[in-house]
N, C-alpha and C positions, 0 to 999 in steps of 0.2 A: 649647431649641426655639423658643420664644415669642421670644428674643432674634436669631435666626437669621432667623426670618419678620418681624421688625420692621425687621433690616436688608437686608434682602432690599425691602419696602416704601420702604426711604429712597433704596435705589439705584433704583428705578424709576421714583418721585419724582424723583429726580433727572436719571436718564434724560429724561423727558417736558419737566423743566424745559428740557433742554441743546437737544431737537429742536425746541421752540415757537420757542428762541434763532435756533436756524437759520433758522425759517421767517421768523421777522421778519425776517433779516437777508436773505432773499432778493431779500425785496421789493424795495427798494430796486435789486439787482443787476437784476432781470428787468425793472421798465421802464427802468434803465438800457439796457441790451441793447436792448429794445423801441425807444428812443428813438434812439438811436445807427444800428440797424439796421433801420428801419420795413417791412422787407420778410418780418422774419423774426417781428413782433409778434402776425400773426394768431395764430396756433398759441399764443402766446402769453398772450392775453387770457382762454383760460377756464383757467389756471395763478395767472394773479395774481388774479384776482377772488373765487375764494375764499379766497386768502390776506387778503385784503384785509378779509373778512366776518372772520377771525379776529383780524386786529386790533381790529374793529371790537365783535365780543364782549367781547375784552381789556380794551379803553382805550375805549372807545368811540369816537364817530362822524369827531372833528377828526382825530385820526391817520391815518385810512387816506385821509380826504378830500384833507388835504395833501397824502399823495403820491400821487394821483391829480393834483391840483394844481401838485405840481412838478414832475413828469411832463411833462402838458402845457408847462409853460411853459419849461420846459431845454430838450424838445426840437425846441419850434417856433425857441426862440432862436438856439440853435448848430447845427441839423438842420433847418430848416425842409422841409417833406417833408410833399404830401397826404393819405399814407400815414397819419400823424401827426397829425394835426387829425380826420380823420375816425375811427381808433382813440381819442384820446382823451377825443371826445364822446360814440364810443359808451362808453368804458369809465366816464365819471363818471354816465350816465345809469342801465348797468347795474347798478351799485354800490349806486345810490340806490333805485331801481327794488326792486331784491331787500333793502335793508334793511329798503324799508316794506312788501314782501309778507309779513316775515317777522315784523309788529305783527299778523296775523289769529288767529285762532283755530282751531286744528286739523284743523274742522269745514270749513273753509273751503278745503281744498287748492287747490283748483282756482281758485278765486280768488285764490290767492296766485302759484300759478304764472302764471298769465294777467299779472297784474300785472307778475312780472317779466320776463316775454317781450314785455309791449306799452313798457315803461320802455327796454330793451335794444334794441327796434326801432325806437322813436322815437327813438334814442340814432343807432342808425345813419344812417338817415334825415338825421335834424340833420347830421350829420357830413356825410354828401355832399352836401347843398343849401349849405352854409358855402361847400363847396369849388366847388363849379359856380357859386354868387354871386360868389366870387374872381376863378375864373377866366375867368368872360363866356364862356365854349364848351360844348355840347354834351357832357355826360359822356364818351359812346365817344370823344371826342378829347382829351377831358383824360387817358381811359384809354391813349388809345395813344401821343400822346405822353409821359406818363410811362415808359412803356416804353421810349423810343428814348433818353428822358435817361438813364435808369436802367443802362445797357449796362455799366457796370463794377458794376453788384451782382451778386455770383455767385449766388445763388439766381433772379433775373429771366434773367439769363442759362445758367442751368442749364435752366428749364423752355424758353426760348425755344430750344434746339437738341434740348431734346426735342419741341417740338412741330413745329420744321421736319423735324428727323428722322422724325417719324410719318407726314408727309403722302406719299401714294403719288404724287400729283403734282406734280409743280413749275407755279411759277407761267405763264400762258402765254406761248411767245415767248421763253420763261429756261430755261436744262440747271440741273436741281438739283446741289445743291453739295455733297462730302463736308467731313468735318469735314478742317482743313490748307489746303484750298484758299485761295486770296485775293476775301475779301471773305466766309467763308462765315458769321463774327460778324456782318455787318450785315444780311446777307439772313437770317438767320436772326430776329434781333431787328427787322428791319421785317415777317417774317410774321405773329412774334407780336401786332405795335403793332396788323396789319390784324385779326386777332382778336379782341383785346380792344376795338377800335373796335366792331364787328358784336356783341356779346359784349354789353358793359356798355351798350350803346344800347336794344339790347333787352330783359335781363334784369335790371337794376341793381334793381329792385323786389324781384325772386327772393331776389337776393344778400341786400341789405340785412337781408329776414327771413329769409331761413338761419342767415346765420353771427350775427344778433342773436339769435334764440329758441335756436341752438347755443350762444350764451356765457349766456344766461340761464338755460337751464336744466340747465346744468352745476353752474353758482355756488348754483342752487336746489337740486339733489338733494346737491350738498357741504355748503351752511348746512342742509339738513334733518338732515343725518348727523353736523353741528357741535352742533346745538341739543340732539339727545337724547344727549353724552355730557359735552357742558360744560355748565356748570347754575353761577348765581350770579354771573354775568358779565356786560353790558353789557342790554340791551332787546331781548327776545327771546319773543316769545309762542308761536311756530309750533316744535313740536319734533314733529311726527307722523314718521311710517316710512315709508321708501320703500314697503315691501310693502303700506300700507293705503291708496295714492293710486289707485285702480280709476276708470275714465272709465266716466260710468253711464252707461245703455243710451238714455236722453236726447240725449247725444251723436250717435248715428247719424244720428237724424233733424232737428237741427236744424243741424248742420252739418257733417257727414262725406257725407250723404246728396247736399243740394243743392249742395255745393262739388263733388262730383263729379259731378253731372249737369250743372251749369254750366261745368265743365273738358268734359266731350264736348260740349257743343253749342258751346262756342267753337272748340275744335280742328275739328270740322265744319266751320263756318265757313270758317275759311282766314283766313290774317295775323293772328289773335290766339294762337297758340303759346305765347307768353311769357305774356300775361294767362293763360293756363289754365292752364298750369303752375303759374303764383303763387300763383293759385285752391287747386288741388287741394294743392300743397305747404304750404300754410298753415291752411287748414281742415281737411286729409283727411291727409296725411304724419306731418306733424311731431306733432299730438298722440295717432293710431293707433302713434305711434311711441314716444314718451314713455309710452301706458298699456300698451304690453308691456314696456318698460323697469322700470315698477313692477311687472308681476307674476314679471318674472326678478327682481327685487328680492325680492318675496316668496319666493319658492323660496331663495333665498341666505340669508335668515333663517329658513330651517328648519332647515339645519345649524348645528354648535356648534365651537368651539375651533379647529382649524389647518382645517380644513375649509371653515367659514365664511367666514375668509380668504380659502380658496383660490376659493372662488365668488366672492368679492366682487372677486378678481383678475379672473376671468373675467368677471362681470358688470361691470369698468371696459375691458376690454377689446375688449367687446359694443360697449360706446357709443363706443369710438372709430375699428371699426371702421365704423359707420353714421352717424360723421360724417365718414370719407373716402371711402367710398364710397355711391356712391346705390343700388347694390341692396343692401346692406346695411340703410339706412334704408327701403327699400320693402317689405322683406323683414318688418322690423321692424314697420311701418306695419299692413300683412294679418296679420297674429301678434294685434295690439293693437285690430284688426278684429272677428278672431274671438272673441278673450276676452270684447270687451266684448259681444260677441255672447251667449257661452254661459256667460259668469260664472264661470270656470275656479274663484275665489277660492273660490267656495262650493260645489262638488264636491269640490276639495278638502279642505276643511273639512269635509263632509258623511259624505266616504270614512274620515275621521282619526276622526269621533266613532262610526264603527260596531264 
């Protein structure tokens, strides 16, 4: 019996050895692809950055840095691509960003996450000032002309005939063009260039903290779910629970409150749209969004065995629906509103010990 569960132990062991094998080995694969293909890298970046924390547990800090490192430098030499310099200052900024949040102390969550969402955004940031110093233009024309060079990548040209397909009207003066027609690839890919000119001129601020606080606090709530099952491994103080990260009732009023009242009196205003947006998405969205994040986390560690799993499927599935879609994330946001409102945690709690 004893001999049956000890081998049963070594093939597990072993198992775990074979899959860590894969994951290192991915690395390498996914900023290759990343590199090669900088269109397809967004999606991309919050895949390899916790793999990257795992190396980084493993072997510590020089391993994962290098290939972050040659990364960058393979694919600006053989791929040079804005796409490409701007991911990979945001990715070595996030990496470092979320090492050093994860030196705090338990007590500290929110400070750690903060940390790795302002590291992750100044990462972006960096990346597109690089690019706009390069380039001597105006963002929204560095954005739309990338799009007009970019015509033979099938994903920019996949969205560029979905979004000329969308429009109910054609441009004025022009008969809209079905797909087969002659010419209906460049009218298609010059509607898009004129969007994203209008687009990134306006919002580039938006962007840059979206999808930076969306890669950093992915790579956080993965190294927090790293830290408490690996133990003995690289420099690592922070191993708290997703379920125990609660935004205290502090929050409403020192910044969920006035970012929202300062998002309607701009939108009032007229011509700062974008500013309030920023506003309210950054102060009021994203971390209303994050602390229901942690209390579906909590709910997901009430159950036990295949169960558990299957919540934690569902709770990975949560957050990827409300990082593509924005009523997802808004949805999310008023959820993360309320609890911090009425303390769901400890009603909970309250209801379990009668």
């Amino acid at each position: 019996m004893q001999t049956g569960k000890r081998q049963t132990n070594i093939h597990a062991k072993r198992a775990r050895k074979a899959g860590e094998a894969l994951l290192y080995f991915a690395v390498p694969l996914i900023l290759a692809l990343a590199g090669a293909m900088p269109s397809v890298a967004l999606p991309l970046l919050p895949v390899v950055l916790p793999l990257l924390y795992l190396l980084y547990r493993r072997f510590g800090p020089y391993l994962p840095l290098c290939c972050v490192v040659f990364y960058g430098i393979l694919s600006l030499t053989f791929n040079y691509d804005i796409l490409s310099v701007i991911f990979f200052v945001a990715l070595f900024f996030a990496f470092c960003g979320l090492v050093i949040s994860m030196q705090f102390s338990n007590s500290q969550y929110l400070l750690c996450a903060t940390v790795a969402v302002c590291f992750a955004v100044v990462g972006a940031f960096a990346g597109v000032g690089i690019v706009r110093g390069a380039e001597g233009i105006p963002i929204g024309d560095i954005a739309a002309k990338y799009v007009l060079q970019e015509q033979s990548d099938p994903v920019i040209s996949f969205f560029a005939r979905d979004y000329y397909d969308a429009q109910k009207k054609p441009t004025p003066g022009k008969d809209k063009l079905k797909p087969g027609d002659l010419g209906y690839a460049d009218e298609a890919q010059k509607s898009l260039s004129e969007w994203a000119k209008d687009e990134y001129d306006a919002y580039i601020w938006y962007y840059c903290i979206h999808y930076g606080a969306v890669l950093a606090l992915v790579g956080f709530v993965v190294a927090t779910g790293l830290n408490c099952k690996v133990k003995g491994y690289g420099n690592a103080r922070f191993d708290s629970r997703l379920g125990d990260m609660k935004l205290p009732r502090a929050y409403l009023w020192t910044m969920a409150l006035p970012a929202t009242v300062t998002g309607v009196v701009l939108s009032f205003v007229g011509g700062y749209g974008a500013l309030s947006a920023t506003v309210m998405h950054t102060f009021t969205s994203i971390p209303a969004a994050f602390g229901c994040f942690t209390l579906l986390g909590y709910f997901a560690a009430m159950f036990g065995g295949k169960a558990r799993v299957a919540a934690y499927i569902v709770l990975a599935v949560i957050g990827i629906a409300a990082v593509l879609f924005p009523f997802a994330l808004f949805l999310l946001s008023v959820l993360g509103v309320c609890d911090c409102i009425l303390n769901i945690r400890f009603w909970v709690e309250y209801i379990k010990s009668e």
